[in-house]
N, CA, C and O atoms as a MOPAC input file, in Angstrom:
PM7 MOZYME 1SCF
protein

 N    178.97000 1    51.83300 1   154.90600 1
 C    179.15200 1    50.55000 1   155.46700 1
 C    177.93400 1    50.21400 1   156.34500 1
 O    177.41200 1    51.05900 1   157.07300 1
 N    177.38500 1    48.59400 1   156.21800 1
 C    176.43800 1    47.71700 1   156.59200 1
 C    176.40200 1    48.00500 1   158.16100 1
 O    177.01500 1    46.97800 1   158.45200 1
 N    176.21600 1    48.46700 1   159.11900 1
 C    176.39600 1    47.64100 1   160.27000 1
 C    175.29400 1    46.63200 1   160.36800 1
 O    174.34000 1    46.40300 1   159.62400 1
 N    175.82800 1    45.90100 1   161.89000 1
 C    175.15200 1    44.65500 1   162.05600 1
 C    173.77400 1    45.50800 1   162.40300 1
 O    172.75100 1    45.01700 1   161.92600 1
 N    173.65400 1    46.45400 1   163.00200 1
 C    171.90000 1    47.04400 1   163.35600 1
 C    171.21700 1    47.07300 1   162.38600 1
 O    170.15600 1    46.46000 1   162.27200 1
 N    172.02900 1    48.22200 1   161.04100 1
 C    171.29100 1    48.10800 1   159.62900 1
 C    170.92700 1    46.48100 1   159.18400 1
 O    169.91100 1    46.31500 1   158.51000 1
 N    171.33000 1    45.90000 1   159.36800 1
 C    171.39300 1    44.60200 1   158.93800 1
 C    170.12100 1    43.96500 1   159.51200 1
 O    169.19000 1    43.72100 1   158.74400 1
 N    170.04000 1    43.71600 1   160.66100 1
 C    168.93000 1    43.20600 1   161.41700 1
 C    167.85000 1    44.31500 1   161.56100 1
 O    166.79400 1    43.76900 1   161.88100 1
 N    167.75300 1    45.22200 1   161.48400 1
 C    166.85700 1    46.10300 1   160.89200 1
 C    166.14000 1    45.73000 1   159.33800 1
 O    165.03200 1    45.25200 1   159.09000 1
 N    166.85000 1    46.00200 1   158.75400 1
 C    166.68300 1    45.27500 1   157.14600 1
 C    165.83400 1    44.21100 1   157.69400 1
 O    164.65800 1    44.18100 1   157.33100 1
 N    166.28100 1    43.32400 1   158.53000 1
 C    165.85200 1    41.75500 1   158.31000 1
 C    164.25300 1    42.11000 1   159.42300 1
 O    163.26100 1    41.38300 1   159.40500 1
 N    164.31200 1    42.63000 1   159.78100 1
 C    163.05700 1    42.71300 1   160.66600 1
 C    162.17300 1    43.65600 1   159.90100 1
 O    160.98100 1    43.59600 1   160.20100 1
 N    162.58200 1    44.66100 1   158.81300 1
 C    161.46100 1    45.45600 1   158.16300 1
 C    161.14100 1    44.23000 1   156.98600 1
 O    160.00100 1    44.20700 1   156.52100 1
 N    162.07500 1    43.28600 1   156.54000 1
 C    161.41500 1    42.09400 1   155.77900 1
 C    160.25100 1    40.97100 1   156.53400 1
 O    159.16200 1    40.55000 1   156.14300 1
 N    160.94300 1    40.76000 1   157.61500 1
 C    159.63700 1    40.12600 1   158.89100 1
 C    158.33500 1    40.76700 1   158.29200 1
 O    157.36600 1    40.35300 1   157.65500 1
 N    158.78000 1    42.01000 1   158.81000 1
 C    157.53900 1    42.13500 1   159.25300 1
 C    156.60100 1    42.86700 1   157.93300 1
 O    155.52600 1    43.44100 1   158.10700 1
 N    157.33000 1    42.67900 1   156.52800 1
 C    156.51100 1    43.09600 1   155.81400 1
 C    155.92200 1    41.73700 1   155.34800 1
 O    154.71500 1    41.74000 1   155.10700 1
 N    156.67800 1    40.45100 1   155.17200 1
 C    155.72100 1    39.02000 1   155.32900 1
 C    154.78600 1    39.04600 1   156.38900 1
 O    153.56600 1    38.97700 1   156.24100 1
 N    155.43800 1    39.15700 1   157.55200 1
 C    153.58600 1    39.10800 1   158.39500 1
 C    152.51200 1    39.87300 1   158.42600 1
 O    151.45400 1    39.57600 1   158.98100 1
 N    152.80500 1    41.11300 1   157.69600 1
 C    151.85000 1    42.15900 1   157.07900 1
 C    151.24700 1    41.29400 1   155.84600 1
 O    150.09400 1    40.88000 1   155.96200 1
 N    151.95000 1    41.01900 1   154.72200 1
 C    151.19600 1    40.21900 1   153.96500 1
 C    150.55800 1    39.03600 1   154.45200 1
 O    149.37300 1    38.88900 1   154.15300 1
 N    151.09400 1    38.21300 1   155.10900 1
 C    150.58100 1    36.89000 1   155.72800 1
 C    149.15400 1    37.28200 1   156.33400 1
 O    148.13600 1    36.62600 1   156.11200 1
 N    149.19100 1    38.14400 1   156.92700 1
 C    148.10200 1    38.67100 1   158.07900 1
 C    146.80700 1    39.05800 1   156.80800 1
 O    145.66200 1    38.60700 1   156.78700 1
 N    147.39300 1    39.94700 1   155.90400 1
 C    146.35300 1    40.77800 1   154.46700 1
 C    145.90100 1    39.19900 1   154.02200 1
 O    144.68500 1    39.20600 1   153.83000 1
 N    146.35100 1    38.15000 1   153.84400 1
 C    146.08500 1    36.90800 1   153.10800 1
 C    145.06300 1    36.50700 1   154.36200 1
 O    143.85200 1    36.71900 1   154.29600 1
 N    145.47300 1    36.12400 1   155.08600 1
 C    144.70700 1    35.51500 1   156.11000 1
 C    143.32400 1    36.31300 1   156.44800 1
 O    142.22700 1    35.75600 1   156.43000 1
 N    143.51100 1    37.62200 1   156.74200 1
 C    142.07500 1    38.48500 1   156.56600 1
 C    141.20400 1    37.77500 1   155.33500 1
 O    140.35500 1    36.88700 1   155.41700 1
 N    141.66400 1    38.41000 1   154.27800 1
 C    141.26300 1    38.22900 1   152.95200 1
 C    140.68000 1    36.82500 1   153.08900 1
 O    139.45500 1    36.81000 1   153.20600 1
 N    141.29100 1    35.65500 1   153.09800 1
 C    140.78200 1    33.87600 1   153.71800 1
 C    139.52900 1    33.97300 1   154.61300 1
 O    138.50800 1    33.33100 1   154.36800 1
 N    139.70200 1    35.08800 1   156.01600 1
 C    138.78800 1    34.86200 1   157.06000 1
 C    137.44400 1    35.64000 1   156.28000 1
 O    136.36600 1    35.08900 1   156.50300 1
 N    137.39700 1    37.04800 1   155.25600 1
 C    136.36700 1    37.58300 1   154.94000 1
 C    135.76200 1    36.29500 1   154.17900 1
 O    134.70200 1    35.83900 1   154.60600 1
 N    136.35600 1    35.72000 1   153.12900 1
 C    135.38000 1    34.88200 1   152.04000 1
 C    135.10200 1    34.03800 1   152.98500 1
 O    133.88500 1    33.88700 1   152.88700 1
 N    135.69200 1    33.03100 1   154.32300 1
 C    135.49100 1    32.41700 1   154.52100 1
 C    133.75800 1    32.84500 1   155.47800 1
 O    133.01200 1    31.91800 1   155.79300 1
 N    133.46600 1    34.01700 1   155.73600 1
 C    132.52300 1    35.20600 1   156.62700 1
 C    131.19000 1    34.96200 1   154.90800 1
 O    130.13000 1    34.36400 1   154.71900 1
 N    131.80900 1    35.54100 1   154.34800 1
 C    130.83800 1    35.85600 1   153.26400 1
 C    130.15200 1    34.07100 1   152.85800 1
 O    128.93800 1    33.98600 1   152.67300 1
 N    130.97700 1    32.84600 1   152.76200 1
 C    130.23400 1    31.56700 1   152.38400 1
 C    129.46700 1    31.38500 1   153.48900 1
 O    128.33500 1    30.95100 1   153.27800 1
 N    129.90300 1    31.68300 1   155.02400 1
 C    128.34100 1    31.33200 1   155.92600 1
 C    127.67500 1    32.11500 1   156.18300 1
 O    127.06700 1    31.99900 1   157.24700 1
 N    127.52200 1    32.93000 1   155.60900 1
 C    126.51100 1    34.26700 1   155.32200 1
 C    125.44200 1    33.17600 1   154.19100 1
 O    124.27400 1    32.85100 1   154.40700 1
 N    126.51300 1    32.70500 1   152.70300 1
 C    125.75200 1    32.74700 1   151.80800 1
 C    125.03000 1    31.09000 1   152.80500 1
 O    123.85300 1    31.09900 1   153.16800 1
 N    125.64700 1    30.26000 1   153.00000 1
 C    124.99800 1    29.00600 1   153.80700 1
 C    124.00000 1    29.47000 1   155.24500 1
 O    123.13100 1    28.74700 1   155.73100 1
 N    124.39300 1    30.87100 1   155.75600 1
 C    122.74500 1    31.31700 1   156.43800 1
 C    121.62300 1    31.18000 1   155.67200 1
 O    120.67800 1    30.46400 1   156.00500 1
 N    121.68000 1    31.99800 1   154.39100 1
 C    120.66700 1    32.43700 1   153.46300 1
 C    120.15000 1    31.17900 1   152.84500 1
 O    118.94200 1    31.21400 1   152.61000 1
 N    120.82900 1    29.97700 1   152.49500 1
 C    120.65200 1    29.10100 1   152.04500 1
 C    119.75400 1    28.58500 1   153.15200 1
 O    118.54100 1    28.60300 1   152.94300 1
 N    120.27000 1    28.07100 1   154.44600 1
 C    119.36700 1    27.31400 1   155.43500 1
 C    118.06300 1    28.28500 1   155.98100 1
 O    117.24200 1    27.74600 1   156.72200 1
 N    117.90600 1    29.55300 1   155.64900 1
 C    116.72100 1    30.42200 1   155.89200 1
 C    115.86800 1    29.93100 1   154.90300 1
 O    114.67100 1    29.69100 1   155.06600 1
 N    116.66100 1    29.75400 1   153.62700 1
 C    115.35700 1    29.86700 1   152.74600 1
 C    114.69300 1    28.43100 1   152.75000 1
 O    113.62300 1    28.13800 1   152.21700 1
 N    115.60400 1    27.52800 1   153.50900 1
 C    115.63000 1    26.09600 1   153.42500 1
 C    114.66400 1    25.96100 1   154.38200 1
 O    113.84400 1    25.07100 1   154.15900 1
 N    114.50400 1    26.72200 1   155.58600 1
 C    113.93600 1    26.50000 1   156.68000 1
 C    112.16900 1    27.06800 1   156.37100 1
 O    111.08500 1    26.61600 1   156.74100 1
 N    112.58000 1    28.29800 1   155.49000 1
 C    111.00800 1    28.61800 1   154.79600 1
 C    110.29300 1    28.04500 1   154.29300 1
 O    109.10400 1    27.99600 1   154.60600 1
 N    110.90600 1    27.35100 1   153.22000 1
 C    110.60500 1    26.62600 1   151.72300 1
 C    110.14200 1    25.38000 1   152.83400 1
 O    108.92800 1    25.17300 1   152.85900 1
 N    110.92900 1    24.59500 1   153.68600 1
 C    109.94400 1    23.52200 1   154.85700 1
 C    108.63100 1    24.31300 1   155.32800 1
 O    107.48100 1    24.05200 1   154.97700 1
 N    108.96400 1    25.14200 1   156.02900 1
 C    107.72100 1    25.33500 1   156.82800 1
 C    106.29200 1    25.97000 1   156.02900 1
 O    105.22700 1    26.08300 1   156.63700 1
 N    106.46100 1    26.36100 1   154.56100 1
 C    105.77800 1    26.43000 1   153.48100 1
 C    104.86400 1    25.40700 1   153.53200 1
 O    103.67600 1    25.42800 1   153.85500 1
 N    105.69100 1    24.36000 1   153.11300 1
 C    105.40000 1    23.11400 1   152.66400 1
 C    104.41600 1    22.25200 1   153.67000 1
 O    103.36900 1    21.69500 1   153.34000 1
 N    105.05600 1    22.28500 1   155.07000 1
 C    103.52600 1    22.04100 1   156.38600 1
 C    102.83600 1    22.84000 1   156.28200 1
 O    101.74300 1    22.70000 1   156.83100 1
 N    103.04500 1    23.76700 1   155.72100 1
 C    101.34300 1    24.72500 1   155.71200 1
 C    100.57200 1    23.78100 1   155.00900 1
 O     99.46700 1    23.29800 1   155.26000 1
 N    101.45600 1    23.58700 1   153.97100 1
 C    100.35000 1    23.11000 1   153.05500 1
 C     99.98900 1    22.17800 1   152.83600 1
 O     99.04000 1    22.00500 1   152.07100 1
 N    101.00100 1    20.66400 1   153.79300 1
 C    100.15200 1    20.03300 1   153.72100 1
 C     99.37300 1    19.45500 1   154.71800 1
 O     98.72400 1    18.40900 1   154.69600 1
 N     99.59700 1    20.66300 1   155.99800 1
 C     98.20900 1    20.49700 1   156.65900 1
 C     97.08100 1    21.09200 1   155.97700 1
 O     96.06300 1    20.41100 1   156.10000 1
 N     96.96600 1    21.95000 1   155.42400 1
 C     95.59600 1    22.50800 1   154.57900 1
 C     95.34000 1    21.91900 1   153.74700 1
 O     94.21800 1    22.25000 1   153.36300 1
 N     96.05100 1    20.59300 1   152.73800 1
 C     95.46300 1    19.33600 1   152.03800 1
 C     94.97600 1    18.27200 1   153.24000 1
 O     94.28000 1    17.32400 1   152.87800 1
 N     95.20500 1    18.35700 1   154.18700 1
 C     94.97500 1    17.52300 1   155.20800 1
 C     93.72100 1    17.50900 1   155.40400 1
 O     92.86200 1    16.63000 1   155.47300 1
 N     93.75600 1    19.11300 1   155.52000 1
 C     92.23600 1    19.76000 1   156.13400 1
 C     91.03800 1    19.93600 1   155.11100 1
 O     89.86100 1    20.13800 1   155.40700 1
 N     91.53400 1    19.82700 1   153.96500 1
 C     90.71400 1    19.62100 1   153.10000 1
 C     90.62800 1    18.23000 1   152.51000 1
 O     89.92800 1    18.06900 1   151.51000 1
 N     91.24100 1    17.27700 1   153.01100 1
 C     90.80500 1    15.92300 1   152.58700 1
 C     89.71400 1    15.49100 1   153.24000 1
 O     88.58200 1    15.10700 1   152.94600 1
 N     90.62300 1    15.72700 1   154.60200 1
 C     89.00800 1    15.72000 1   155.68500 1
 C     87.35800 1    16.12700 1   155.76700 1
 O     86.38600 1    15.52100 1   156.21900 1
 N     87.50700 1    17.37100 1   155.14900 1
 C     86.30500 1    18.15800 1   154.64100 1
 C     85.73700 1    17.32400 1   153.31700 1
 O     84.51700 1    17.27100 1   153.16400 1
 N     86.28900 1    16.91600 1   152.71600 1
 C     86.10500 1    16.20100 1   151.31400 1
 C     85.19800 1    14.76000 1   151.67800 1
 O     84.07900 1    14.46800 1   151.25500 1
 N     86.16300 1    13.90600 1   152.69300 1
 C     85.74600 1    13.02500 1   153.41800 1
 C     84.49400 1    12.92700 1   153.86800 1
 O     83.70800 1    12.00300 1   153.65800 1
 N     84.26200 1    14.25500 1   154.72300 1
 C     83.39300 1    14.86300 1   155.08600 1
 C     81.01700 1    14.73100 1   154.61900 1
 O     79.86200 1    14.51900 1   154.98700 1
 N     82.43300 1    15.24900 1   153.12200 1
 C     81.19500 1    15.63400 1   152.08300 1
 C     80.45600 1    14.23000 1   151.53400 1
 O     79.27000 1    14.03600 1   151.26900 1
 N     81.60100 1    13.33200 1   151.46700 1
 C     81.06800 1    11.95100 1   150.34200 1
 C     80.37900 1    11.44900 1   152.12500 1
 O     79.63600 1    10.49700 1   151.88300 1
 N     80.36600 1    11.59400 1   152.97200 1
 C     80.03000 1    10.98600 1   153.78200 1
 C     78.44000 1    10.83200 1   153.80100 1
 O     77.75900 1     9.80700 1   153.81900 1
 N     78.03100 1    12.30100 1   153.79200 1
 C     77.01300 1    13.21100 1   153.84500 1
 C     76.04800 1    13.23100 1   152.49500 1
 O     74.82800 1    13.39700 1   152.50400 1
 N     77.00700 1    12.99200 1   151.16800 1
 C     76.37800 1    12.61300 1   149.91800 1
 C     76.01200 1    10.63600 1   149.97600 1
 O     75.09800 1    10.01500 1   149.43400 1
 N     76.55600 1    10.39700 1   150.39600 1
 C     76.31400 1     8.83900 1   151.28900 1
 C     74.77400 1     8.42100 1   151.67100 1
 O     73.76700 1     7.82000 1   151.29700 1
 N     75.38800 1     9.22300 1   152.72700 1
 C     73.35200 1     9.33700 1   153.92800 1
 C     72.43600 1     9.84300 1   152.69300 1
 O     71.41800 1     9.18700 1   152.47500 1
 N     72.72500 1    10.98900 1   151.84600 1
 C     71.30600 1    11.56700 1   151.46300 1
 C     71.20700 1    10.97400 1   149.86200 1
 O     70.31800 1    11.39000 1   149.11900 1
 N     72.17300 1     9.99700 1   149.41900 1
 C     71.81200 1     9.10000 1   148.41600 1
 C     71.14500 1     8.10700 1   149.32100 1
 O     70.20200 1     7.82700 1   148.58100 1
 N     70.98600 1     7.47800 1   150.23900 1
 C     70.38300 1     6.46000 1   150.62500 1
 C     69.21400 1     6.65100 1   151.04300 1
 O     68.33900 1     5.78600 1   151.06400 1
 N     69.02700 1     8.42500 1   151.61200 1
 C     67.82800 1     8.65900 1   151.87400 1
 C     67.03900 1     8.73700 1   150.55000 1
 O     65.82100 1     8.57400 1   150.47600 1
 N     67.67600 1     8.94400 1   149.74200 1
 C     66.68900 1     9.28300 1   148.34000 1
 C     66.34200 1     7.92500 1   147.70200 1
 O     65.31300 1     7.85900 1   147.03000 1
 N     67.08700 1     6.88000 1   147.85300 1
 C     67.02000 1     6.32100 1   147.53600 1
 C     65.66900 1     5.09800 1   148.51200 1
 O     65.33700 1     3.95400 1   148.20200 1
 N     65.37300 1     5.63800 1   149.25200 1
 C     64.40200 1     5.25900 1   150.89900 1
 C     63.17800 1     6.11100 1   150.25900 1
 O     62.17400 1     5.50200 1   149.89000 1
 N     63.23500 1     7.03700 1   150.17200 1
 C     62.05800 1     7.87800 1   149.28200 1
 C     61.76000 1     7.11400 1   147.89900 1
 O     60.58400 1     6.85800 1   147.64100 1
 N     62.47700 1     6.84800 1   147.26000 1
 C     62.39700 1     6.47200 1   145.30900 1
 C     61.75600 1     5.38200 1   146.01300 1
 O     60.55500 1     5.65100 1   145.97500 1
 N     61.92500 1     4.27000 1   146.64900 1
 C     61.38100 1     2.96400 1   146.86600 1
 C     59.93700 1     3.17900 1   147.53800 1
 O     59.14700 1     2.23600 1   147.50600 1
 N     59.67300 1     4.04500 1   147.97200 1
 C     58.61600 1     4.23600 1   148.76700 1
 C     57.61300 1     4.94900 1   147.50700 1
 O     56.53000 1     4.45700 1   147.18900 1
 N     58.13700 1     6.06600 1   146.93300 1
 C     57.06600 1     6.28200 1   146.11400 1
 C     57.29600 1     5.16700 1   144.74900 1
 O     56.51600 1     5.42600 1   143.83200 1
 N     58.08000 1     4.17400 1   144.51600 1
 C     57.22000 1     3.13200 1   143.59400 1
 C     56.50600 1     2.67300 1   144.25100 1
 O     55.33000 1     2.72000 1   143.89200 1
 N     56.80900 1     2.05900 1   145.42400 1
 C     55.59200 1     0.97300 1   146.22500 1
 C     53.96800 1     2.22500 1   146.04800 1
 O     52.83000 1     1.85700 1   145.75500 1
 N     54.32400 1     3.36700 1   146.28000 1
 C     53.01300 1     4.15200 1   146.00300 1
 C     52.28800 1     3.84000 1   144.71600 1
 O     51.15300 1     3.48100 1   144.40300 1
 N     53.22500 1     4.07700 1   144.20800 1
 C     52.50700 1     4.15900 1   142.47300 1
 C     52.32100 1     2.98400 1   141.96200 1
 O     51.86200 1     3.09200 1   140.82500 1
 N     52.50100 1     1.67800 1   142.35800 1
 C     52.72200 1     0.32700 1   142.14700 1
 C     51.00800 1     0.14200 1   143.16000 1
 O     50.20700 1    -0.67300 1   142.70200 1
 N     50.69900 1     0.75500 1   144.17100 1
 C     49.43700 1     0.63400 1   144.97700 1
 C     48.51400 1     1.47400 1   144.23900 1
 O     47.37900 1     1.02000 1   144.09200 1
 N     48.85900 1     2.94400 1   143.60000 1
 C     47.89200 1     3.45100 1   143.12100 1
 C     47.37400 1     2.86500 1   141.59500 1
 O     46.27600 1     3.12100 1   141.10200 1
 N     48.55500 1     1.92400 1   140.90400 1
 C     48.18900 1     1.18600 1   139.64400 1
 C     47.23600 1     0.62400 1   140.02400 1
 O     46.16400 1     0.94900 1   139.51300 1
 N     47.25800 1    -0.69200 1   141.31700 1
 C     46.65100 1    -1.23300 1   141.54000 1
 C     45.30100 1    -1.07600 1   141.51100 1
 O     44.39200 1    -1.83700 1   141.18000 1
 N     45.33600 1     0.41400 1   142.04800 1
 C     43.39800 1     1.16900 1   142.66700 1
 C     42.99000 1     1.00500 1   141.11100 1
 O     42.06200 1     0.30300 1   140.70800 1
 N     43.92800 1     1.84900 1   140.24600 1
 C     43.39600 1     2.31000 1   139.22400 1
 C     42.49400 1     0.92000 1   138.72200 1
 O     41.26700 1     0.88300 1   138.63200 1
 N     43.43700 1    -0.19500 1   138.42600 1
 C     43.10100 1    -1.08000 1   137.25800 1
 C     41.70800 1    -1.94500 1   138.27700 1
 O     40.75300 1    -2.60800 1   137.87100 1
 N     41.99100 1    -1.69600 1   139.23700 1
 C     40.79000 1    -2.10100 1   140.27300 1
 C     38.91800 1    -1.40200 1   140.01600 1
 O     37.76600 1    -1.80600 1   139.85500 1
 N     39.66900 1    -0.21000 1   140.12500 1
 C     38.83000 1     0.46500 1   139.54000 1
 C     38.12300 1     0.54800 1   138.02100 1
 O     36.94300 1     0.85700 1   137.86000 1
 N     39.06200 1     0.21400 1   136.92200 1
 C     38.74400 1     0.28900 1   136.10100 1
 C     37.68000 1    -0.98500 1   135.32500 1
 O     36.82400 1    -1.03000 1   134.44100 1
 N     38.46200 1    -2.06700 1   136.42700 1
 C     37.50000 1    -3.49700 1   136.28700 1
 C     36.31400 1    -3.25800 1   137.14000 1
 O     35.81900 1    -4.38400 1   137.18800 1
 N     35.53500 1    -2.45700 1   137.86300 1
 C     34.21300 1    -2.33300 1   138.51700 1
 C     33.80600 1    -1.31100 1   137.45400 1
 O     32.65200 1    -1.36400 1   137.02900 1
 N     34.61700 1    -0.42100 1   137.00400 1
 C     33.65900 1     0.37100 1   136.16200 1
 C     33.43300 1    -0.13800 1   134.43000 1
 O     32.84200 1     0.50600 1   133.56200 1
 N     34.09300 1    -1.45600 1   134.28700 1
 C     33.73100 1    -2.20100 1   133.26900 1
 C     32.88900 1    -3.33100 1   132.77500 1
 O     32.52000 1    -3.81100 1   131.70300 1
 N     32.69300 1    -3.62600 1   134.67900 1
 C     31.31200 1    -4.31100 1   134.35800 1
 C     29.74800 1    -3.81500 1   134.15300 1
 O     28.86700 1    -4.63800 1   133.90100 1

């Protein structure tokens, strides 16, 4: 025969084998829920890399536009200087035609 202790005994080893499971579920919930912001750390690390990659590089296109800039600046000046020279030696050779054919009319008379 049942007594009322067996009885509420019974009913409290059922308790408490639901809040044993309840508790195993809820762990189990809190680990995956541990393991997705683990995987969303790894995600915003690599997120935070893959950015700061990316200012590397495009300060070093920066820095090399500048340098580039730089160069046509410099190819600029020394086309104009050459081009300050080319004009100067036609005007030469345009003066030394001159001597020549100058010359060539005194030594043809």
């Amino acid at each position: 025969m049942t007594t009322k202790i067996d009885e509420l005994f019974a009913t409290l080893r059922g308790l408490v084998a639901d809040q044993t499971r309840d508790l195993a579920l809820a762990m189990a919930e809190l680990a995956s829920v541990a393991a997705e912001r683990d995987k969303l750390k790894l995600t915003e690390s690599f997120a935070v890399d893959g950015w700061s990659k990316a200012v590397i590089e495009r300060d070093n296109a920066r820095q090399c536009l500048r340098a580039a800039e730089q160069d046509v600046a410099e190819t600029e000046s020394v086309n104009s200087d050459l081009r300050t020279v080319n004009a100067r030696l036609v005007a030469d050779l345009a003066a030394a035609m001159e001597r020549l054919n100058h010359a060539e009319s005194i030594l043809m008379q």
